[in-house]
C-alpha positions in Angstrom: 187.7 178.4 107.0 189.6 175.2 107.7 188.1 172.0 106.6 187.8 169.0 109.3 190.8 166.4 108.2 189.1 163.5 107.0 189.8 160.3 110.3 190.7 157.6 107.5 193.9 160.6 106.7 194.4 160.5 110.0 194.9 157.4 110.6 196.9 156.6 108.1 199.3 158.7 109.5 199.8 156.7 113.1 202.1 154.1 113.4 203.0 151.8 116.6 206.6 152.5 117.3 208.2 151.1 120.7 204.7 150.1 121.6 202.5 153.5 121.5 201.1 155.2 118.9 202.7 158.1 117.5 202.7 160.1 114.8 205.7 162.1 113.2 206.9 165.3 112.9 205.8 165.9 109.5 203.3 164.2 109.6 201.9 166.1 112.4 203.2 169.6 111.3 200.9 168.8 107.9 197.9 169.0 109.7 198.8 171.9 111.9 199.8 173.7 108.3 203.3 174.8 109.6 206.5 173.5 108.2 208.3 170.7 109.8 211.0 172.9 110.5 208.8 175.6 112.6 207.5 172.6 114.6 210.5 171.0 115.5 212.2 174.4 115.8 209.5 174.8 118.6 210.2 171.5 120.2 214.1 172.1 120.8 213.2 175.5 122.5 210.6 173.9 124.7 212.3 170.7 125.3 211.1 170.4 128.9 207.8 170.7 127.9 208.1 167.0 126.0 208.6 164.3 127.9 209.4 161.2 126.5 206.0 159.4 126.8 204.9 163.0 124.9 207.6 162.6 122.2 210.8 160.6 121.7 213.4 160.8 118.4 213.7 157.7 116.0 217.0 155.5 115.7 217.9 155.3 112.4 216.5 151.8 111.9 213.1 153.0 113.3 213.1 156.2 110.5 214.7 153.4 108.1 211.1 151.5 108.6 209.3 154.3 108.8 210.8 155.6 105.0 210.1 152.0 103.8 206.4 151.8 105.1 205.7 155.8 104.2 208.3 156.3 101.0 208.8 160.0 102.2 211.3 160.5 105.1 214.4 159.9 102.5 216.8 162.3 102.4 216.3 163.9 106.4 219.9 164.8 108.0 218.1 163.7 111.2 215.6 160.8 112.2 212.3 162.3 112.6 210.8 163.2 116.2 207.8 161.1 117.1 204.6 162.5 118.9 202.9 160.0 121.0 198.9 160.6 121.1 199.2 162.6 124.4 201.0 165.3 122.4 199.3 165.7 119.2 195.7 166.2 121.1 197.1 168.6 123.7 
């Protein structure tokens, strides 16, 4: 049986980014257990189904501030997606 996700993990998680709140891909596919890969994989096949006050890709200098603030996104050959709150709790 899954255990609830504790809010304060949660929240840690959520950043403001161009105004909204939004979580990123990994962050999000974390807590749906599922590699980042499946989710995103999911997300370019159902593109329509996202739109872009659902989700919206970094810049580089948004995932550049993201790595700084989270110390985990180095390395990615492409800035992460980001998942405003309408997505994550649909």
């Amino acid at each position: 049986m899954n255990e609830l996700v504790p809010q304060e993990v949660i929240e840690n998680k959520i950043f403001m980014i161009r105004g909204k709140k939004v979580m990123l891909d990994k962050d999000l596919a974390e807590l749906y257990e599922v590699e980042t890969k499946q989710l995103t994989r999911q997300v370019r096949r159902n593109i329509e189904r996202f739109p872009e006050d659902f989700m919206f890709r970094l810049t580089g200098d948004e995932s550049l501030r993201c790595q700084i603030g989270t110390s985990s996104y180095g390395g990615r050959r492409y800035p992460p997606y980001a998942f405003t709150e309408h997505t994550a709790t649909s």
